[in-house]
N, C-alpha and C positions, 0 to 999 in steps of 0.2 A: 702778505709779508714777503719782502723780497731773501732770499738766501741769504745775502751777504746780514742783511740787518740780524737777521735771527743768528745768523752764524759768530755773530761781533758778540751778541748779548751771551749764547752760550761760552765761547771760546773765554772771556772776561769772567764770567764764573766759572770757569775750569779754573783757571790761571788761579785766582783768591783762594777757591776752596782748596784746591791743593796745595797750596804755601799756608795757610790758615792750619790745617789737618795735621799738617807735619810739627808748626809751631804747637796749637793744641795738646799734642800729644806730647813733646817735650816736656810742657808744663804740667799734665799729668803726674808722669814720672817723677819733677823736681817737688810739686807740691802734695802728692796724693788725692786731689778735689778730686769730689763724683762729679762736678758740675765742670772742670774740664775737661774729664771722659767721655762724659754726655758729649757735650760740645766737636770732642775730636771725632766720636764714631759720627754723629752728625755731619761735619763736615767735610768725613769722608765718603758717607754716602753718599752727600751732593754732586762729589768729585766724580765718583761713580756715574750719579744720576744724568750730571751734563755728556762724559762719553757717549750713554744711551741714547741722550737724544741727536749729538750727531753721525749716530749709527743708523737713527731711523732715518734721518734727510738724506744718507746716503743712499740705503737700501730701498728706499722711496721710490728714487731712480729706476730703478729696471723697467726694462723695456716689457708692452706686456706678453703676454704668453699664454697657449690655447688654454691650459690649465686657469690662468690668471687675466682673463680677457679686457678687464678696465684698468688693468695695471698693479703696484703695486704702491699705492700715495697713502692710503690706511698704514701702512707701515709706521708712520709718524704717530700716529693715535697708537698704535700698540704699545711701541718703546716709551712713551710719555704714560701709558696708563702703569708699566711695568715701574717708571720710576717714581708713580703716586704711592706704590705696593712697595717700594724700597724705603718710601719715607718712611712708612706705617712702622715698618717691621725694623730695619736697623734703627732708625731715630726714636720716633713715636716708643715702642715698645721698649725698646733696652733701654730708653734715659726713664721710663717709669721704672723698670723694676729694678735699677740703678739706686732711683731716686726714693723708692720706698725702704730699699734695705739700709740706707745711710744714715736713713730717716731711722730707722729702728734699732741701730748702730753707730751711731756717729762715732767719724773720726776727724782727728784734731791733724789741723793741713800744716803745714810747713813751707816753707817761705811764701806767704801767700801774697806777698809782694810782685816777684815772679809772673803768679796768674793773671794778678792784674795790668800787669804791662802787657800780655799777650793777650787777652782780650780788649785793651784798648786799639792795639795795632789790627787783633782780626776786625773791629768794629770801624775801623780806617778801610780793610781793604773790601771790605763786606759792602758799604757804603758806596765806594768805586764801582762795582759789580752790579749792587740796585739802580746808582744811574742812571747807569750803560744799560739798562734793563729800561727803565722811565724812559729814556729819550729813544730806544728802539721802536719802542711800545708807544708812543707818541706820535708818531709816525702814519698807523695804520688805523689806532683808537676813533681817528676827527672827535665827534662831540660826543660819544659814548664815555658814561662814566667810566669809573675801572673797575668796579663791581659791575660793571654790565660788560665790559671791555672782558671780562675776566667770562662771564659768562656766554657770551657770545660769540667769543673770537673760533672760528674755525681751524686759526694755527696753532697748535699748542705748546712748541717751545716756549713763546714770549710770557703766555699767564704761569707756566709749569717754570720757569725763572723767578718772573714776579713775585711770585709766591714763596718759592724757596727763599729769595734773597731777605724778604719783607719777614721769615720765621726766622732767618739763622740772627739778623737784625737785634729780633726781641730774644731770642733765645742768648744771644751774646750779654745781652744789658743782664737778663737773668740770672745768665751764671755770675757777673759781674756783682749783683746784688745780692747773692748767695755768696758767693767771697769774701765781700767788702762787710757783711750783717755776721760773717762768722767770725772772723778778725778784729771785728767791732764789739760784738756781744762776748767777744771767749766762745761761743756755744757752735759748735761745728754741724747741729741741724740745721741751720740754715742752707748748710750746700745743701743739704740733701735734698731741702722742700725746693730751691731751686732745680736743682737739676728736674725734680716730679713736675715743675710748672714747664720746664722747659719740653718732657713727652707730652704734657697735654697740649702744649702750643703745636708741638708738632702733629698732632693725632687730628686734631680740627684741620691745619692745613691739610693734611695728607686726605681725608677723608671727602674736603671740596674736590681734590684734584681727582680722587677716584671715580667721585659721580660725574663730574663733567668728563673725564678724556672716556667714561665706561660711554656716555648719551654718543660721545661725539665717534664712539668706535661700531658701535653698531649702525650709528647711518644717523646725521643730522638733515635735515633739508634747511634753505634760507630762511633767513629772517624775514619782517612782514616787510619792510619796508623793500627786501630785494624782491620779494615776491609778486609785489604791488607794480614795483620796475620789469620786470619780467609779464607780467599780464598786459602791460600799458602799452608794453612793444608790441606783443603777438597780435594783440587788437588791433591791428592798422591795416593800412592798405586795402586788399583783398580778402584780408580776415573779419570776420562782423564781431564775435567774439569766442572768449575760449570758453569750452565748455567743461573741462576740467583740467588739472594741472598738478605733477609730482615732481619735486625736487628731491636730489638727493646727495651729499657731496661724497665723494668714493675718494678723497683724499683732500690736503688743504687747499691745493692750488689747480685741481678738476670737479669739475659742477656737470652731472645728468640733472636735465628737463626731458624730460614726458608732457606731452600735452597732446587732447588732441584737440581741435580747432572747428569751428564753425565758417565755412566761406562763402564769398558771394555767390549763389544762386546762378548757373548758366555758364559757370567759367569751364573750358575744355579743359583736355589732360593739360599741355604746355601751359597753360595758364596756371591751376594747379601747382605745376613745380612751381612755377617760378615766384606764386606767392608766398609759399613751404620753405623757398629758398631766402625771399629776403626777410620774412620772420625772424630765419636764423640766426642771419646779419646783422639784424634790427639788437636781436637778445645781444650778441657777440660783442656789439659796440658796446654797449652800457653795463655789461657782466663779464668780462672777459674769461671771468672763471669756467663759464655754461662751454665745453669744449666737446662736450656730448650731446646734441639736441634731437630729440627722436618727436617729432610733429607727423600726429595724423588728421586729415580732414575727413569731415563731415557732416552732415544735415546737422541743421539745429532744427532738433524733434521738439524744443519748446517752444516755438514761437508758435502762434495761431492757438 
């Protein structure tokens, strides 16, 4: 994912959620709904959530340091796991027990008219934001689905958008429909079971985004299909083949390979290097990511 691209899709969900957040909350105040409080703390966690993540692209950057010797590109997997832990807890958690007590109390909204124009406008700019998220995310996906694009992707800005944009989304029709069924009915449980559908839509997203940015914070290695590009390069030239091989990415946009290698039989030292060296080359071309390659040669003790 190039900087700018991830940085367009955050930046566009800053901008919405925090004009959203501010609106939300207005409506709150004028109308009393639980289901646009949910919505306002919700979307200003997200506001939250997008800073974090261009706090971790920044801090990403450092150069590395004895302490810190492959750098610091895991930074990005932190601050993205921290704002799966944001969703949970400010969105996820407060719009359930919002949403249970309204449920066990209801109260009767006032101007609920109001609400409705402010969730049609954040469902405009919310919309905006998922695009700009889609066409970012379009970019790097090629033929991977988005459930697999989602799962696979080793950048985590763009699915940790994707996903926020694709809840706040449904969460807006939600409270919308929690508004519009209380106004309708007379009966002001309806916000409230909205707002409760709205923590639980939040609680599934928030709980995908945990387990994938927790897989991808402790150390993901490639997919099969890089791994199979990666084996297909080392096996050339001078090389006969690998005989085993660890991937491991230490941040979005840096790739360690380990391998060590099997060579032809009779080569001296300078021969040696310089098969070791264009392996390198070979990976470097077609992975650009691999900016770490530790190759060691050896007999292949299987053959015979």
């Amino acid at each position: 994912m190039s900087a700018g691209g991830g940085n367009k899709a955050i930046i566009a969900a800053l901008g919405a959620n925090a004009g959203i957040a501010v609106a939300k909350f207005a409506g709150f105040l004028v109308t009393g709904s639980s289901s646009m409080l949910a919505e306002s703390v919700h979307s200003l966690a997200d506001t939250s959530n997008q800073g974090l993540l261009l706090l971790g692209q920044k801090t990403s950057k450092r150069k590395a340091t004895k302490d810190h010797p492959f750098g610091f590109g895991r930074d990005r997997y932190f601050y993205s796991f921290i704002v799966a832990l944001m969703l949970f807890t400010l969105g996820s958690v407060f719009a359930l027990y919002e949403g249970i007590h309204k449920i066990g109390e209801p109260e009767e909204l006032t101007s609920p008219i109001v609400a409705v124009i402010i969730l049609l406008v954040a469902i405009g700019l919310e919309g905006y934001s998922f695009y700009t998220a889609i066409g970012e995310s379009r970019k790097i996906k090629g033929e991977a689905g988005w459930w697999q694009f989602i799962r696979q992707a080793k950048e985590p800005e763009l699915p940790v958008v994707l996903l926020e944009d694709a809840g706040a989304l449904v969460g807006l029709v939600l409270a919308l429909a929690g508004v519009g069924l209380s106004t309708i009915t007379g009966d002001p449980i309806w916000d409230g079971i909205g707002t409760a559908c709205i923590g639980l839509l939040l609680g599934v997203i928030a709980v995908i985004l945990i387990v994938e940015m927790k897989s991808l914070l402790i150390g993901e290695g490639v997919t099969d299909v890089d791994l199979a590009t990666i084996v297909d390069e080392l096996a050339a030239g001078k090389v006969e083949r690998v005989i085993h091989i660890r991937t491991q990415y230490l941040g979005p946009d840096e790739l360690l390979v380990a391998a060590k290698l099997a060579l032809v039989p009779g080569l001296d030292t300078g021969q040696v290097a310089t098969a070791i060296d264009d392996a390198e080359a070979r990976v470097r071309a077609k992975i650009p990511a691999a900016k770490l390659i530790y190759l060691e040669p050896d007999l292949d003790r299987d053959l015979g």
